[in-house]
SERO-4910 file (N, C-alpha, C, O; in steps of 0.05 Angstrom, whole numbers):
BEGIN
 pado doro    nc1    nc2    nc3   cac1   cac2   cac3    cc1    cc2    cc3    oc1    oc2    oc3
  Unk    A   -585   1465   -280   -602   1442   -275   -596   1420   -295   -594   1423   -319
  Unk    A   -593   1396   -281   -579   1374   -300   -609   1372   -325   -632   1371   -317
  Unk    A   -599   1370   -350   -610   1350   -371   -624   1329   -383   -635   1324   -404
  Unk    A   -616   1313   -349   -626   1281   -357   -641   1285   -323   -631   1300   -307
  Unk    A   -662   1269   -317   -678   1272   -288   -654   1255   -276   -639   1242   -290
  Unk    A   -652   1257   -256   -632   1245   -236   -656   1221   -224   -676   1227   -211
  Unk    A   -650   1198   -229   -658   1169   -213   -664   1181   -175   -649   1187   -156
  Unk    A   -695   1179   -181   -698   1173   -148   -696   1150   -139   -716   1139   -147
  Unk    A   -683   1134   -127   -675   1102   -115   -705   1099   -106   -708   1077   -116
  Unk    A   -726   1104    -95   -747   1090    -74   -763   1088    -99   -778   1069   -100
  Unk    A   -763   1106   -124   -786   1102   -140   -768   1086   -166   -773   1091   -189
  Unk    A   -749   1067   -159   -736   1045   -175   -726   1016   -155   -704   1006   -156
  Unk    A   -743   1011   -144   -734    978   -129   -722    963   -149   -702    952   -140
  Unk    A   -725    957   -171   -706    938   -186   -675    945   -190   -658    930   -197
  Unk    A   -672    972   -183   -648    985   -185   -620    982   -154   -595    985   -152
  Unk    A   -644    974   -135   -640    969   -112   -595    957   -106   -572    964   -103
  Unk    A   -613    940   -107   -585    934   -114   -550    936   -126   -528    927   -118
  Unk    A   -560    953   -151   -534    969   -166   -542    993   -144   -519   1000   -138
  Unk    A   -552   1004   -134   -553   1024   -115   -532   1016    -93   -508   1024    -93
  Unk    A   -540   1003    -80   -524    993    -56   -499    992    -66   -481   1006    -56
  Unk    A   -491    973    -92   -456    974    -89   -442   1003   -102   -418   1010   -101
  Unk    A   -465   1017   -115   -456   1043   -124   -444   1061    -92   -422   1070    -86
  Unk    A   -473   1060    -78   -475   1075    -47   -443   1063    -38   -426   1080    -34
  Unk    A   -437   1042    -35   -419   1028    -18   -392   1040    -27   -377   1054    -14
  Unk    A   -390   1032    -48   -369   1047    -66   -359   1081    -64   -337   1092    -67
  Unk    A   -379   1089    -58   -374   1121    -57   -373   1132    -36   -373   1156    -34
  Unk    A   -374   1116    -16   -371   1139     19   -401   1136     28   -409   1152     45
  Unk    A   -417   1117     18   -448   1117     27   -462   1133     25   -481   1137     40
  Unk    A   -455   1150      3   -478   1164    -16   -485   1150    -46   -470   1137    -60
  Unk    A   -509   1156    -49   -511   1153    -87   -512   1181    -94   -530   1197    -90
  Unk    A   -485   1187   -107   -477   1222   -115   -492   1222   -143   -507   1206   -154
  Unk    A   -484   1240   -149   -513   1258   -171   -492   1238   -200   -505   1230   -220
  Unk    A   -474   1234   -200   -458   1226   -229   -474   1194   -229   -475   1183   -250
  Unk    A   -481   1186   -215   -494   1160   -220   -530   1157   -218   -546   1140   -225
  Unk    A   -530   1173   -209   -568   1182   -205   -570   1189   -233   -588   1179   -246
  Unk    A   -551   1209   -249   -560   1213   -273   -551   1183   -296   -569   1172   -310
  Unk    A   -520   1171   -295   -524   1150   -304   -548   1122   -302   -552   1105   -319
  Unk    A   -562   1126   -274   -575   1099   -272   -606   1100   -293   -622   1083   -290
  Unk    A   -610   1118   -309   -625   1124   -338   -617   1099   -354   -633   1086   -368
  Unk    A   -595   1096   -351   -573   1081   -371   -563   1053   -359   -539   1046   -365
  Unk    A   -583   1031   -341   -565   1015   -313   -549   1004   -322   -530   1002   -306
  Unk    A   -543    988   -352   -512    974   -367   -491    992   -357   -474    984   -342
  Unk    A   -492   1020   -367   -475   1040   -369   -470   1054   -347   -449   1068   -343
  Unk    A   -489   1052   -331   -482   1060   -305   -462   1046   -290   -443   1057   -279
  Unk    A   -466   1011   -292   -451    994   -280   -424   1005   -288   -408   1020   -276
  Unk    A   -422    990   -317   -395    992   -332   -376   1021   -327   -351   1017   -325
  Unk    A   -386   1045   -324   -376   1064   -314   -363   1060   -282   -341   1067   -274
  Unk    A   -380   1049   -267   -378   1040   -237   -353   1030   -231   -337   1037   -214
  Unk    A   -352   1007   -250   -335    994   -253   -310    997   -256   -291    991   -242
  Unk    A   -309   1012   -283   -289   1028   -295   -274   1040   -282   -250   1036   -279
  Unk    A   -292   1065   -266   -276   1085   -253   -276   1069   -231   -300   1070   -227
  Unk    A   -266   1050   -209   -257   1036   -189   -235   1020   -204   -215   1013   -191
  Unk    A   -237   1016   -225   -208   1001   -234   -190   1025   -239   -167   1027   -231
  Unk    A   -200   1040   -250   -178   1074   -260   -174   1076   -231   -149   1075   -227
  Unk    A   -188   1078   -210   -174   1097   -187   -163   1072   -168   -139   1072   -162
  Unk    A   -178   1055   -159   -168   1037   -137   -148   1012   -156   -130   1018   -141
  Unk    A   -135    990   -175   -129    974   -185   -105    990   -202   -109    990   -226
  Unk    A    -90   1000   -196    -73   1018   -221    -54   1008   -194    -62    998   -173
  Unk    A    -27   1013   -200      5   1021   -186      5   1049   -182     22   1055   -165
  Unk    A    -12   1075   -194      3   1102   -197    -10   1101   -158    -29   1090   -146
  Unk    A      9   1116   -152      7   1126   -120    -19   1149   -122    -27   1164   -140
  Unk    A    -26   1145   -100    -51   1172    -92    -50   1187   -101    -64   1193   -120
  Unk    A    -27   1203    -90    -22   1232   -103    -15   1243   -127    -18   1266   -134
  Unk    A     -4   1221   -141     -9   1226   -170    -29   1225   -179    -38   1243   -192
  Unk    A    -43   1199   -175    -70   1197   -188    -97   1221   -181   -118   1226   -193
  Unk    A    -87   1232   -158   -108   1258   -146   -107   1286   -164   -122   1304   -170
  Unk    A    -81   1277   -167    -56   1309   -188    -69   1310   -218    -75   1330   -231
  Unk    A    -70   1285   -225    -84   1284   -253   -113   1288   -247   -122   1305   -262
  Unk    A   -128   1279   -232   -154   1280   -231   -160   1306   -228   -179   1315   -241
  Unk    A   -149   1319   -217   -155   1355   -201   -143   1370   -216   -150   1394   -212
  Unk    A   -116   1368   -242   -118   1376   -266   -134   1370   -292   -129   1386   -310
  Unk    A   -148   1357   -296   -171   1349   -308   -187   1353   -302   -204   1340   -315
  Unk    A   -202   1373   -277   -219   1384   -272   -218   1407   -273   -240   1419   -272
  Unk    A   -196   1421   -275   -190   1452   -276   -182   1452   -308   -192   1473   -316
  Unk    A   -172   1444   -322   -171   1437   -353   -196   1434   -366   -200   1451   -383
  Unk    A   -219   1412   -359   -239   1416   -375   -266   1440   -362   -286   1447   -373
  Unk    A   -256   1447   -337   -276   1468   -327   -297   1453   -317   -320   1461   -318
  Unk    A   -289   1424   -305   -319   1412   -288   -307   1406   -263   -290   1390   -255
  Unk    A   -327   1431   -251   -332   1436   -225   -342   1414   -217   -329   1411   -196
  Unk    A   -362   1388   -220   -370   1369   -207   -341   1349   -193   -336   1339   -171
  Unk    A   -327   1350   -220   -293   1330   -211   -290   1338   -190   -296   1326   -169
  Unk    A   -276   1366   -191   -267   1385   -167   -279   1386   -142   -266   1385   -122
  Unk    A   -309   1388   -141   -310   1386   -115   -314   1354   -110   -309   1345    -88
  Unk    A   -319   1345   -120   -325   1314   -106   -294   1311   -101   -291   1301    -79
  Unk    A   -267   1317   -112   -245   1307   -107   -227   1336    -89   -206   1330    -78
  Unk    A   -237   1367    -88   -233   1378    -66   -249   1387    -58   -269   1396    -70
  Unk    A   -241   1388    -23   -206   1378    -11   -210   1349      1   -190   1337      8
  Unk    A   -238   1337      4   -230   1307     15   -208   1284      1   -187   1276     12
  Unk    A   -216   1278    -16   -201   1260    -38   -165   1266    -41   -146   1250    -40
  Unk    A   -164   1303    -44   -137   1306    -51   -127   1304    -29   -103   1298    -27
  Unk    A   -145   1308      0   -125   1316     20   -112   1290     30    -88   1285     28
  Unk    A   -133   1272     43   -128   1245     36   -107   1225     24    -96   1203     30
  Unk    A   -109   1252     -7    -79   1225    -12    -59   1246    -17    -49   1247    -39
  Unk    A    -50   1264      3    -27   1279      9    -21   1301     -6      2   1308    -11
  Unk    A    -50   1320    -16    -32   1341    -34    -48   1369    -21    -73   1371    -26
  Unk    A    -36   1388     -7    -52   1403      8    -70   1428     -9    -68   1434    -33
  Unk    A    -83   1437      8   -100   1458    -10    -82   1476    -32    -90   1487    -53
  Unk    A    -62   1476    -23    -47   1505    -35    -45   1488    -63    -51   1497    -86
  Unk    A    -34   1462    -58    -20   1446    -87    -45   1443   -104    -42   1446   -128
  Unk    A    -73   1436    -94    -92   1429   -105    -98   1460   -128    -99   1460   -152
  Unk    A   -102   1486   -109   -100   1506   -120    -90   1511   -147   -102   1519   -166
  Unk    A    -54   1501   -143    -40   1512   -154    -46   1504   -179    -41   1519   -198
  Unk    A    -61   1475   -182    -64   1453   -210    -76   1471   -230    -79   1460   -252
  Unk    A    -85   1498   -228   -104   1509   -241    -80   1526   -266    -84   1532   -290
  Unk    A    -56   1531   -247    -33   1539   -267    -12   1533   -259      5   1551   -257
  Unk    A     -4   1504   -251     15   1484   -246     47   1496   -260     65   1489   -245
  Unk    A     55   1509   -281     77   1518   -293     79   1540   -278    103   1542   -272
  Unk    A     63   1562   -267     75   1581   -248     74   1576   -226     73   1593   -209
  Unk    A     74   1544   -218     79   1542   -180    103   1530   -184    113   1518   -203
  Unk    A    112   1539   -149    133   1519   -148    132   1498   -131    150   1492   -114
  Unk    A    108   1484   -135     98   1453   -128    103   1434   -148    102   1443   -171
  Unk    A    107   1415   -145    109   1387   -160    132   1389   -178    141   1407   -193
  Unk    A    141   1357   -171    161   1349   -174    169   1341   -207    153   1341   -226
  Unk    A    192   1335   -207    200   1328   -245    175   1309   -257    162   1314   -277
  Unk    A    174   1292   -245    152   1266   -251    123   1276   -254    108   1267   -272
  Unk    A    113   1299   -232     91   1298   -237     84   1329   -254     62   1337   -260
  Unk    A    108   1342   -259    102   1361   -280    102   1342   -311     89   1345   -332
  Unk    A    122   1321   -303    129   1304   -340     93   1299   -346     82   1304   -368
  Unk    A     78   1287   -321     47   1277   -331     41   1297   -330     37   1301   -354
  Unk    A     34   1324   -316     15   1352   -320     11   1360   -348     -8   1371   -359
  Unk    A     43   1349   -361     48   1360   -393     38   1340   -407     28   1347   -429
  Unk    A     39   1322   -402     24   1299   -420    -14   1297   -414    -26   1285   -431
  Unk    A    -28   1308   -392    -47   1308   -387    -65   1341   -408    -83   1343   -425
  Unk    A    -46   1358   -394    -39   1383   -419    -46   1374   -438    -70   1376   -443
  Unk    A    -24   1360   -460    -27   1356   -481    -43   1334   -496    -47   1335   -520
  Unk    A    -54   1312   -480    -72   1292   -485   -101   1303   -484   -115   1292   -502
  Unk    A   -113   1320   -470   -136   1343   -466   -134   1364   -495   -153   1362   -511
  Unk    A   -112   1384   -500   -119   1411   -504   -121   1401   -540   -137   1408   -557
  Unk    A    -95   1379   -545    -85   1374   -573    -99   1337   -576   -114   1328   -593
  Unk    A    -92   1331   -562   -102   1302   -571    -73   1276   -576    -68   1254   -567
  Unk    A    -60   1291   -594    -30   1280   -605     -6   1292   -597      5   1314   -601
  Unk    A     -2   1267   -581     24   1270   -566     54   1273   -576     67   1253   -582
  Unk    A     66   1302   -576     89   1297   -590    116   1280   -577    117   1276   -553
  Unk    A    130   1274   -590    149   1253   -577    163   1262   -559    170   1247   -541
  Unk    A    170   1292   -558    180   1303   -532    169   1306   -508    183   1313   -489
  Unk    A    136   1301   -506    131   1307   -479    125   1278   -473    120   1272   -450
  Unk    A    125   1256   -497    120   1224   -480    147   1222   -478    151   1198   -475
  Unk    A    165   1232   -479    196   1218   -480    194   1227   -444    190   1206   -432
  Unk    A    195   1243   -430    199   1261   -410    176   1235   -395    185   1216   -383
  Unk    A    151   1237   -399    136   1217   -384    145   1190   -385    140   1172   -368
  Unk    A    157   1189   -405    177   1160   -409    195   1155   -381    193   1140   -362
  Unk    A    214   1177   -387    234   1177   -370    236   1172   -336    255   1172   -321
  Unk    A    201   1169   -331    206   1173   -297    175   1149   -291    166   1142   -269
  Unk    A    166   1141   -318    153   1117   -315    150   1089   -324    148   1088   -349
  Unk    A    149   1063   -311    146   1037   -336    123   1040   -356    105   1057   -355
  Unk    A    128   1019   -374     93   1018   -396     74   1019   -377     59   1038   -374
  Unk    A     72   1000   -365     45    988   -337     33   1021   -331     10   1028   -333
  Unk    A     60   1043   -323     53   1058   -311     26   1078   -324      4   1086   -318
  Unk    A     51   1081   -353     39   1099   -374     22   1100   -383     10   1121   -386
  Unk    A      9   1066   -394    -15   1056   -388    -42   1068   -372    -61   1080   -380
  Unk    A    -34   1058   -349    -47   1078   -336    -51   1095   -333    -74   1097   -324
  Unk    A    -33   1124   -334    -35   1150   -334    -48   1160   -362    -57   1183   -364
  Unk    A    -49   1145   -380    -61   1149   -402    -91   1138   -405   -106   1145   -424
  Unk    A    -98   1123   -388   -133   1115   -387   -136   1134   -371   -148   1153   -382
  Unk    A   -128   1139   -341   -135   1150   -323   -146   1183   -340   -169   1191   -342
  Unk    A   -129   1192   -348   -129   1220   -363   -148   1210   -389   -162   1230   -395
  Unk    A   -152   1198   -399   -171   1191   -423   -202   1188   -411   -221   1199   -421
  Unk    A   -204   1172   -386   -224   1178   -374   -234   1196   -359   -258   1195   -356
  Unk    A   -223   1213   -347   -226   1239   -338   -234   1263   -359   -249   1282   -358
  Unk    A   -215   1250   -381   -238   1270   -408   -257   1271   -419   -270   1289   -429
  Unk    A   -261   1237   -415   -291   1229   -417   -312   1235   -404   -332   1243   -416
  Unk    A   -312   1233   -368   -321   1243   -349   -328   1264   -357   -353   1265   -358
  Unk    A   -312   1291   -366   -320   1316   -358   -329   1326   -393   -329   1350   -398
  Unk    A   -337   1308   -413   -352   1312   -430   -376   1316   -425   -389   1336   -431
  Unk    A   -390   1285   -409   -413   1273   -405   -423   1297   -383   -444   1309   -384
  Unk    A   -407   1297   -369   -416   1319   -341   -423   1344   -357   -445   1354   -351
  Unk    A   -409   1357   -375   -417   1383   -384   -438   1384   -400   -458   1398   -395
  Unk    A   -433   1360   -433   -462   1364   -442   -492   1361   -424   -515   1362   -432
  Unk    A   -483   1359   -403   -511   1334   -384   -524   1358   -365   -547   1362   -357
  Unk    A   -507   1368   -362   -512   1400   -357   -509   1377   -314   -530   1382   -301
  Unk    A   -492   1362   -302   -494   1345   -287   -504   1371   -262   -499   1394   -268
  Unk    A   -513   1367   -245   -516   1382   -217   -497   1381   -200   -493   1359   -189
  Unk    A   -484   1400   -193   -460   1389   -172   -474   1373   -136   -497   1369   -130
  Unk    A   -454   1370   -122   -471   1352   -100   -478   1374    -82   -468   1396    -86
  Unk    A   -494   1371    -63   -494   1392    -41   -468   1390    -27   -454   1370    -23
  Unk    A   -459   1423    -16   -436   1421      6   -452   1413     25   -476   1419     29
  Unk    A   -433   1397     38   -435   1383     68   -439   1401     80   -426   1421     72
  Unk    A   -458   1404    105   -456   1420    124   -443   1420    145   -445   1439    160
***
């Protein structure tokens, strides 16, 4: 049971509004990661925000950006990432159940390609160590521009963030769809 009360929207009308573009934003739900931020409405926004520039405003293609997200969910052990991102999200942007699976021990599959094992190891090592040794940014070097790296480096910075807040918060995962 989450930590913090989760925001009921009817018993907050002033909230009304960051509701709607939250709702709009997410597939026309207000999911539990923002019911529990809207405690917080600056920080709720700014997060809102945030994570739509990390996922929608970047160059990295779908399926990379799904690859990191769904290894950063099996890395920090938050189940909320995971299911909000499987299997709609991953399938969506082209990586099938088996690959999504596999992210959980990505070095014994034989899914994914040079590029997106070079980030698995840099997502690896930006999560478990913090400090990146020069051989595994040289390798993520090699198959991305700055712009890119950039990004694969917020994207993965915020996903660690994410699944801090989600764990201390004790967050509720969403209901499965029926």
């Amino acid at each position: 049971m989450a930590r913090i009360p989760l925001i009921q929207e009817q018993e907050h009308p002033e909230l009304a509004e960051m509701i709607e573009r939250f709702r709009a934003g997410r597939r026309g739900k207000l999911i539990n990661i923002y019911r529990m931020l809207l405690n917080a409405p600056p920080l709720a926004e700014s997060w809102f925000n945030h994570s739509n520039t990390v996922r929608w405003k970047t160059t990295l293609p779908g399926r990379l950006r799904e690859i990191v997200i769904i290894r950063m969910g099996h890395l920090t052990n938050s189940q909320y990432v995971l299911r909000q991102h499987v299997p709609s999200l991953a399938l969506a942007d082209g990586l099938s159940l088996a690959e999504c699976d596999a992210l959980a021990d990505w070095r014994a599959s034989e899914f994914f390609s040079a590029s997106e094992r070079a980030v698995l190891a840099y997502a690896d090592t930006m999560t478990r160590d913090i400090a990146v040794p020069d051989a595994v940014f040289a390798e993520v070097e090699r198959h991305f521009n700055p712009r890119e790296i950039v990004e694969l480096t917020v994207l993965i910075g915020t996903y660690n963030m994410n699944a801090r807040v989600l764990q201390a918060l004790e967050l509720d995962l969403e209901p499965l769809a029926p």
